[in-house]
mmCIF file of the C-alpha atoms, coordinates in Angstrom:
data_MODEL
# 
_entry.id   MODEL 
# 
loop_
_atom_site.group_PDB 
_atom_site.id 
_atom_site.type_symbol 
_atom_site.label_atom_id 
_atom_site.label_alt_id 
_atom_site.label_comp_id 
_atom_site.label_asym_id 
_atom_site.label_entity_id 
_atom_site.label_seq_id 
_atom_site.pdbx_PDB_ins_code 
_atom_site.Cartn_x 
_atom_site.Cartn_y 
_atom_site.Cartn_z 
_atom_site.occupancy 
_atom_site.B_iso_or_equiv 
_atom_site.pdbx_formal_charge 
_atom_site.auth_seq_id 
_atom_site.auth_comp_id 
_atom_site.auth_asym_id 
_atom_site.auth_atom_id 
_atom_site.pdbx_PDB_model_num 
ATOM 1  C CA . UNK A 1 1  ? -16.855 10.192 -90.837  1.00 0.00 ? 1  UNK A CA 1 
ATOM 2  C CA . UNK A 1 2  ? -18.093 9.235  -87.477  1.00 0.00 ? 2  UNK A CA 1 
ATOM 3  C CA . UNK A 1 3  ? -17.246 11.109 -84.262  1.00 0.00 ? 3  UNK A CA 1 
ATOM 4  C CA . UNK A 1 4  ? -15.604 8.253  -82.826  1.00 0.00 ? 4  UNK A CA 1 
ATOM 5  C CA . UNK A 1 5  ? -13.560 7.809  -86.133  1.00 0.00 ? 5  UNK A CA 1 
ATOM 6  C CA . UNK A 1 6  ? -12.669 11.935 -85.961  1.00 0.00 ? 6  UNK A CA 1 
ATOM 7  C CA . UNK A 1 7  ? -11.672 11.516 -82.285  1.00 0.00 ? 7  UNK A CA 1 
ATOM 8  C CA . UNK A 1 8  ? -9.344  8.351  -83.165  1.00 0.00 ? 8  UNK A CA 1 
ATOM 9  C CA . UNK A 1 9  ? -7.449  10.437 -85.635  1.00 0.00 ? 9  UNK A CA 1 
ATOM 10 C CA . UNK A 1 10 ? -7.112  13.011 -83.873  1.00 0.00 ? 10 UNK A CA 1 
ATOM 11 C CA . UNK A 1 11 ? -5.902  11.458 -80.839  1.00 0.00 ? 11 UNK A CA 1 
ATOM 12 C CA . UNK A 1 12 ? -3.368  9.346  -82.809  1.00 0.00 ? 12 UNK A CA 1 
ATOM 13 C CA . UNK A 1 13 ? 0.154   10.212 -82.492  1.00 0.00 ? 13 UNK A CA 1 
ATOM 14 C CA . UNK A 1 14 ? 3.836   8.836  -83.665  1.00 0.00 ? 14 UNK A CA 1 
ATOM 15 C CA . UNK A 1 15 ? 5.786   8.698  -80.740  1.00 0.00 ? 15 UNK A CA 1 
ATOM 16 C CA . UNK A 1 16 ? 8.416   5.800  -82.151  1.00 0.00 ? 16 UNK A CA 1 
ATOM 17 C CA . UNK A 1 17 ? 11.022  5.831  -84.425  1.00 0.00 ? 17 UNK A CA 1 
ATOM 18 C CA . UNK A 1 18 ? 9.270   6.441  -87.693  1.00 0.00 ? 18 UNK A CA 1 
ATOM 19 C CA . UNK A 1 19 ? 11.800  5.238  -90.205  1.00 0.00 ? 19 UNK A CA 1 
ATOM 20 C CA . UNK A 1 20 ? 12.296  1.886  -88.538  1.00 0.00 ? 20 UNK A CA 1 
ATOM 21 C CA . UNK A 1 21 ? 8.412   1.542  -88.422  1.00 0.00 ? 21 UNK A CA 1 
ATOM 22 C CA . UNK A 1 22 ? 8.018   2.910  -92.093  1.00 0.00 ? 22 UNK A CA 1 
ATOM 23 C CA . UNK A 1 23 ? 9.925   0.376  -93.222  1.00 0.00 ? 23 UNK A CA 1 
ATOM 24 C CA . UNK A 1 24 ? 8.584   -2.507 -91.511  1.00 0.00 ? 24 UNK A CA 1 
ATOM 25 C CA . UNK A 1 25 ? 5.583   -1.164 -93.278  1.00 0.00 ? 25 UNK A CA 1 
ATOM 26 C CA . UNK A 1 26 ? 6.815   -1.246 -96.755  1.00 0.00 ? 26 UNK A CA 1 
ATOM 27 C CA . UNK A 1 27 ? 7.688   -4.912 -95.991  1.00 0.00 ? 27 UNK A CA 1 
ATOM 28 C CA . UNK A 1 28 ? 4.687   -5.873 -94.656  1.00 0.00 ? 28 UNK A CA 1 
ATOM 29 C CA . UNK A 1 29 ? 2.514   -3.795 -97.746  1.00 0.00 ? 29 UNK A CA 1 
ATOM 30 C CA . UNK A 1 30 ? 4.864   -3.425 -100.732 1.00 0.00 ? 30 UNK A CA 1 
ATOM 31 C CA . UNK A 1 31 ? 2.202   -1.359 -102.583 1.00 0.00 ? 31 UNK A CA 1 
ATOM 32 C CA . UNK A 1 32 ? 3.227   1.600  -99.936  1.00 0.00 ? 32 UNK A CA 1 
ATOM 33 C CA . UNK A 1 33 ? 6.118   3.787  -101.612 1.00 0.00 ? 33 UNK A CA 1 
ATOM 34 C CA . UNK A 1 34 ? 8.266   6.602  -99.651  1.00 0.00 ? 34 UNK A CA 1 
ATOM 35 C CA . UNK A 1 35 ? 5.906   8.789  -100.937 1.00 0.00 ? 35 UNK A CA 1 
ATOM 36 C CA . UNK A 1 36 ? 2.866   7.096  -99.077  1.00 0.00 ? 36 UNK A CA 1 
ATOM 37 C CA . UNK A 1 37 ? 5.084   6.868  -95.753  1.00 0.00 ? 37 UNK A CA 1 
ATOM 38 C CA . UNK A 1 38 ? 6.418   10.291 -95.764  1.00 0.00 ? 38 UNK A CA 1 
ATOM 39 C CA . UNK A 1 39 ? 5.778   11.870 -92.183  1.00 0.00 ? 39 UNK A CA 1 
ATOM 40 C CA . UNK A 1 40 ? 6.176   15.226 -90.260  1.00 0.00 ? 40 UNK A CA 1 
ATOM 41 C CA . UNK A 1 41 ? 5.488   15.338 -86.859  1.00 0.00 ? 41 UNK A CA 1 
ATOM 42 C CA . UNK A 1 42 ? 1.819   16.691 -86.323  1.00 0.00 ? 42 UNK A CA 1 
ATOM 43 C CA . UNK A 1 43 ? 0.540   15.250 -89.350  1.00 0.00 ? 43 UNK A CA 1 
ATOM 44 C CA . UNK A 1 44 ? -0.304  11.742 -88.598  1.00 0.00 ? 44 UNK A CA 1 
ATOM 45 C CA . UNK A 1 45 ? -3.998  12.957 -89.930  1.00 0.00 ? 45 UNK A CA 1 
ATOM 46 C CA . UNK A 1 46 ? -2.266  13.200 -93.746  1.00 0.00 ? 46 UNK A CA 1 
ATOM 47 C CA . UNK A 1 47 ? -0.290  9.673  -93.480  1.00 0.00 ? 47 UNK A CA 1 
ATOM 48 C CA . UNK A 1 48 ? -3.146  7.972  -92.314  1.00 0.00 ? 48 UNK A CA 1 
ATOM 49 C CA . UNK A 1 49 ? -5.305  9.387  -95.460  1.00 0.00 ? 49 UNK A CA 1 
ATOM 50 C CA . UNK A 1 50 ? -2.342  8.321  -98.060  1.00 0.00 ? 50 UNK A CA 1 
ATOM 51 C CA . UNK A 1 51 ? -1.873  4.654  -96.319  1.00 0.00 ? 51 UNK A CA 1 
ATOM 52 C CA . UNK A 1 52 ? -5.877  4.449  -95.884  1.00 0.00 ? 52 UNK A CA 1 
ATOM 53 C CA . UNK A 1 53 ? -5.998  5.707  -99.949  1.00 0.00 ? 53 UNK A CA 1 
ATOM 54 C CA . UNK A 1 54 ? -3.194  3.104  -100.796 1.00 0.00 ? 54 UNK A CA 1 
ATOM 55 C CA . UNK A 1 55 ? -4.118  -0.193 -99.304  1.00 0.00 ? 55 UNK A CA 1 
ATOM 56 C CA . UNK A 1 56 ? -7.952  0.722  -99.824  1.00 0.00 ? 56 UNK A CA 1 
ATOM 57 C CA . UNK A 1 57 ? -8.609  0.497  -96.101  1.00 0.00 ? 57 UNK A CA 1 
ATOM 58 C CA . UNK A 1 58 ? -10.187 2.346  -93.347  1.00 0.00 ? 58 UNK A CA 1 
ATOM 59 C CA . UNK A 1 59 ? -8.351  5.386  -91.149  1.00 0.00 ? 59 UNK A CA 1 
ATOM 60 C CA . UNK A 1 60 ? -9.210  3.164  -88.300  1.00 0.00 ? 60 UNK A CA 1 
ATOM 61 C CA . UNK A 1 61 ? -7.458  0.023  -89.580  1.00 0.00 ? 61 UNK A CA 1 
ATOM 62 C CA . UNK A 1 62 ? -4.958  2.655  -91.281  1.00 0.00 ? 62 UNK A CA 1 
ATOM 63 C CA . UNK A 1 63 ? -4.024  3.245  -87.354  1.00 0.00 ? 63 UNK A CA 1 
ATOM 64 C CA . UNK A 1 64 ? -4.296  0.158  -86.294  1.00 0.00 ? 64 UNK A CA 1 
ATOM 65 C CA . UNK A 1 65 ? -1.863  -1.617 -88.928  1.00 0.00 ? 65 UNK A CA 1 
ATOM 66 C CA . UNK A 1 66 ? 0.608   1.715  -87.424  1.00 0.00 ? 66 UNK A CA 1 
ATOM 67 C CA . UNK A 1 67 ? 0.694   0.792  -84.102  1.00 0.00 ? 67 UNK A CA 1 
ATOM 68 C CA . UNK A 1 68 ? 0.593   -3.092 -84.428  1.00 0.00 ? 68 UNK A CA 1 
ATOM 69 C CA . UNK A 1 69 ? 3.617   -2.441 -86.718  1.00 0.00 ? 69 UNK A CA 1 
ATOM 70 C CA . UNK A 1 70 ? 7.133   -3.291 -84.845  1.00 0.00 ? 70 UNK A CA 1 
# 
């Protein structure tokens, strides 16, 4: 993982209403499950890895998907 991948993860927090967002999500990718979505605050690091594992996709566009996700 590259530094400025490591710093993008770690700077990326869920500051919205993560239900309404999680489902949006499910809409938009129906191969994510409530399992995939499942958050806690302070472990966006962990949601990114299942949604990056899921949809075979980066961390980077794992977070980018997130917050372009309304």
């Amino acid at each position: 993982m590259s530094n400025g991948q490591e710093k993008a993860e770690s700077e990326f927090k869920i500051t919205t209403n993560w239900v309404n967002r999680s489902s949006r999500l499910k809409i938009r990718y129906p191969a994510l499950n409530d399992d995939d979505l499942k958050f806690n605050p302070g472990d966006e690091k962990q949601l990114v890895a299942r949604v990056a594992a899921r949809l075979n996709k980066t961390a980077d566009e794992v977070i980018r998907i997130i917050k372009h996700t309304y």
